[in-house]
Structures are given as C-alpha cells and as structure tokens.
N, C-alpha and C positions, 0 to 999 in steps of 0.2 A: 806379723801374721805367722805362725805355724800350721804347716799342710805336711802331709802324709802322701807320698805317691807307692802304691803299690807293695804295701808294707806286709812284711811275714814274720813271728816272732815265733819261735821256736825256744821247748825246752828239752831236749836231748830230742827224741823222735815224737814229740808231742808238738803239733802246731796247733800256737794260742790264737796267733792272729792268722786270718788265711788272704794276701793279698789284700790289704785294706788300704785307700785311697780316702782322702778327705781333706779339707780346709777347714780350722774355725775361726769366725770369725776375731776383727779384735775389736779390745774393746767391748766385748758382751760376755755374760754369765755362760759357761757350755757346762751343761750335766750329759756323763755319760750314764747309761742305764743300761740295763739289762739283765737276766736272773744269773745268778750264781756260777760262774766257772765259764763265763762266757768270754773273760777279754777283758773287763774294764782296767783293773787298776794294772794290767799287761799292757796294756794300751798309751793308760797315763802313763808306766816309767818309761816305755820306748818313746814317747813326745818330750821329754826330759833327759834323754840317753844314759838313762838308769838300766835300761834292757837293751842288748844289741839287736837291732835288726838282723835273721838272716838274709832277707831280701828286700828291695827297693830304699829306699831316703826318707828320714823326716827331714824337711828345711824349716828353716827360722828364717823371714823377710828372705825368701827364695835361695838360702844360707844353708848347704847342708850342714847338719849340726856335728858330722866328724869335722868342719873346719877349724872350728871353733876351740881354743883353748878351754881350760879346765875355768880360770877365775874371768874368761872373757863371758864363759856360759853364764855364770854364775850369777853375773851381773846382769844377765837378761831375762833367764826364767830361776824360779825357786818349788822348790815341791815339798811337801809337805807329809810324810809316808802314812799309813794305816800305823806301823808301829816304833815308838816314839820313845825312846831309852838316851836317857841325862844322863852322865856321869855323877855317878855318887856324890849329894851333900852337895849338887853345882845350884847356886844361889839363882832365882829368875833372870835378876838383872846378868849373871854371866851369860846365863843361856840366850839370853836378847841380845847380847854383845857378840856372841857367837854369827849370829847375823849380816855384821860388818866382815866376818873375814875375807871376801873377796876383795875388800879395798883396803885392806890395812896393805901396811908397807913391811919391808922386809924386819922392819924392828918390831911390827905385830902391834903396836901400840895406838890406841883411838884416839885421834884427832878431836879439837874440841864440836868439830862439826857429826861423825861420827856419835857422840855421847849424847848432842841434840837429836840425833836421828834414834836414836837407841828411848831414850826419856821419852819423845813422840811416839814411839811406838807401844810403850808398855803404857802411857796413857790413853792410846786409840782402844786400847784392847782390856783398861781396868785391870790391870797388876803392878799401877807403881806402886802403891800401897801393900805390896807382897814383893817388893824388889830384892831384901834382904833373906826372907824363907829360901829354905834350899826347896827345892822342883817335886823331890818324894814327898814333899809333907805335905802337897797340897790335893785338892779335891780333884776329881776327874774333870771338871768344869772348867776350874781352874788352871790346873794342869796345860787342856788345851789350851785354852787362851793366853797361857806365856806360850806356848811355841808357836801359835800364831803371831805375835810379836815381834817372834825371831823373825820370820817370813817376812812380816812387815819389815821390820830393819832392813833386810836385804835391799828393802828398795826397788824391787825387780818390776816390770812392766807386765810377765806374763806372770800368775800365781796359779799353781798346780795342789791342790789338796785330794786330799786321795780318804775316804770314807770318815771326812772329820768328823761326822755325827756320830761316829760309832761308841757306844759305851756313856752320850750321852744323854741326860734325863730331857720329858721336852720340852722344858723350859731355857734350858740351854743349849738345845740343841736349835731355838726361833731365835737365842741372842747369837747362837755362830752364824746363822743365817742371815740376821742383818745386817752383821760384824763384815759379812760376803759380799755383800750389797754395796756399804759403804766403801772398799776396796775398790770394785768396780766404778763407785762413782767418782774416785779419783785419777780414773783414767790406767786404771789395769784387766787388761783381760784375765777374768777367771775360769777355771777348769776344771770341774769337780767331780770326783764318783760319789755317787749318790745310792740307796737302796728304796729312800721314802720316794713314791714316784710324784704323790703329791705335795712334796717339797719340792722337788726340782723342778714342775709346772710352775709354782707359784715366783719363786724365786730365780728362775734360771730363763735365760733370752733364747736359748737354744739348745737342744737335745740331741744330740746323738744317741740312737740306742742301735745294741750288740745282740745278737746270739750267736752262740756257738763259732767267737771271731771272726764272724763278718760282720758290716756294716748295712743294717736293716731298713732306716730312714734318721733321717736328720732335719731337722728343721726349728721352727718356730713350737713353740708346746701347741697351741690351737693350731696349725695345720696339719702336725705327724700325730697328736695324743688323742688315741678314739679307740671304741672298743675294741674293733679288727683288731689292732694291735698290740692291744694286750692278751686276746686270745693264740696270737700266733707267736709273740713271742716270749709272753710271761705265761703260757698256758691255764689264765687268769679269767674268770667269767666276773664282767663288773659292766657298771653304768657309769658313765662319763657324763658328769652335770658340769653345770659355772659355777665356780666358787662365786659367795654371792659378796666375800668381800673383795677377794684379789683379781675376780673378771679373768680367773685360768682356768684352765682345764681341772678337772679333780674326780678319779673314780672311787666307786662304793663297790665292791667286791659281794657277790651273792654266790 
C-alpha cells in the first residue's frame, strides 16, 4: 500500500501540490485526473521519489520511501515516465533487459531466470517478434509496448504509468488499456495519469481527481463521476449516462 500524509511539492516558489493526504488502494486500477497543470503527473513522480517532497511523507507498506535504498525501491515500484528516450540503435530485447537491473549482480549479467522473465514479458506485451529491431524504428504503438515490457520485467507489485496513451492512436490506445488490466489481474497495483476521463471510468477501480494540487474526491468512478464534478473541476458542461457496455460512468460534453 502507498499513502501520502500531508504532501507539498514545490518547484522553486511554485507549489504543485498543496498539502495532499491520501491512500490508494492495492491491488486496484487508480487514475489520477484532473485538467491541465493541476498536479497529476507531480503527483505520480513524488509517489515514486522521482520529485522530492518539500513537506510531509510518502510511505510504501507504512515505509517512508527516504528509507529505502535505490535498487530496494526498485524492486517494489516502477514508473514509467510521459517521456521515453532509448539509447541510440538499443535493440527492444536490450531495453526489456534493462528492466532486470535492480537484480542483476555486480557482474551485471542475466541469470537464466532473469532472461525467462525478460522473454515473458516481451511476449505479454507482443514484441518478441521485434526483439532484434533497435526501439527508433518502431511505431509509436510499438514503441510503447516495449517499454511496457521493460516495466513488466521489473517485476514490481506497484506499476506507475504516467500519460501512456499519449500520442497514441485509439486502437492502441484500448490495447494499452487492456494490456492495464491484465497487470492488475496478476496481482499489481496500478497507477495511472489519464486525460480521457472516459477511459479511466471504464478501466480504472478508482479515481483520484486534482485541481489546482489539491485533492478533490477519490473514490469508486460511480460514486465521485457526476456532472457536479466536472463542472467544478474540469469547468466542463456534460451529461453523465451508463456506458451500456462497461456499466461505468461516461460523459457527453454539450
């Protein structure tokens, strides 16, 4: 379980987050939301200790996360940034391997257990068949999907992705989504910044939404996603019906 007590993230004299508190849970889908410059993906790197807090704790399992070594973190959560730069001509399968580095040993070298976990991942995710292409030559589709791989390899319990739809089309953008899903169903908490809000209803067990770094509501999608709340905090005029296949929440914007 990762929780937040009373968190403030700061960039010089800018405060991103003002005082935020929360729990999410584990073991469920959590989208963060909210419009534009509000916090999200500030949010997710300070839950990852990618951002330093200037005040209050994130804890891991009631752990603050300054306890923690670098490859102990490593092993617990992975995140997965908005922007995503390979090293020139690096083939998929190295970048999936890249994923093992918190357990290799000081000789750096994969274990024959390692190279299974590495092969299971680039087939969970449809690029072992791109194992040998280097990472620039492939599609934006693509692309993602080996560095979800990586992620996968890590192995980690918690998975932090941070706007993975972004840039993609939306037919790949329903296969990252289910790709999301199936994570989850092997017993990892997922964490995601989102901007499609009816994606994150259909997909996501739980919603935190932001404005202006605070914490506005949190909950189930059917108990916090209603019109109120998109007026006040997406300054959005819509109707909130049932999706009539997924049985979530989903607005139409007027």
């Amino acid at each position: 379980m990762i929780s937040a007590k009373n968190i403030s993230v700061s960039y010089g004299d800018n405060t991103i987050i003002d005082d935020l508190t929360l729990t999410l849970p584990k073991g469920k889908i959590t989208a963060l939301i909210g419009p534009n410059g509000c916090g999200k993906s500030t949010l997710l790197k300070a839950l990852a200790r990618i951002n330093k807090v200037t005040s209050g704790e994130v804890l891991l399992d009631n752990k603050p996360l300054g306890r923690f070594r670098d490859k102990e973190l490593a092993k617990e959560l992975s995140l997965l940034p908005q922007v995503l730069v390979a090293p020139e001509g690096v083939s998929v399968r190295r970048l999936v391997e890249y994923g093992r580095s918190p357990y290799l040993s000081h000789w750096g070298k994969l274990s024959q257990e390692d190279s299974q976990i590495v092969m299971q991942a680039m087939q969970e995710t449809g690029v072992n068949d791109l194992a040998n292409q280097s990472v620039d030559s492939l599609s934006g589709g693509q692309r993602q999907r080996a560095w979800i791989a990586m992620v996968l390899a890590q192995d980690t319990s918690i998975v932090m992705l941070d706007e993975p739809t972004t840039y993609l089309d939306l037919s790949h953008q329903i296969e990252l989504m289910k790709l999301m899903r199936e994570m989850n169903n092997k017993g990892k908490t997922v964490i995601v910044v989102l901007h499609d809000l009816n994606q994150a209803c259909r997909y996501c067990d739980h919603l935190v939404v932001l404005k202006e770094g605070k914490l506005v509501a949190q909950g189930e999608p059917k108990a916090v996603f209603n019109e109120e709340l998109l007026r006040h905090v997406f300054s959005l005029n819509a109707t909130v019906i049932q999706d009539p296949i997924a049985d979530t929440p989903m607005c139409i914007a007027y």
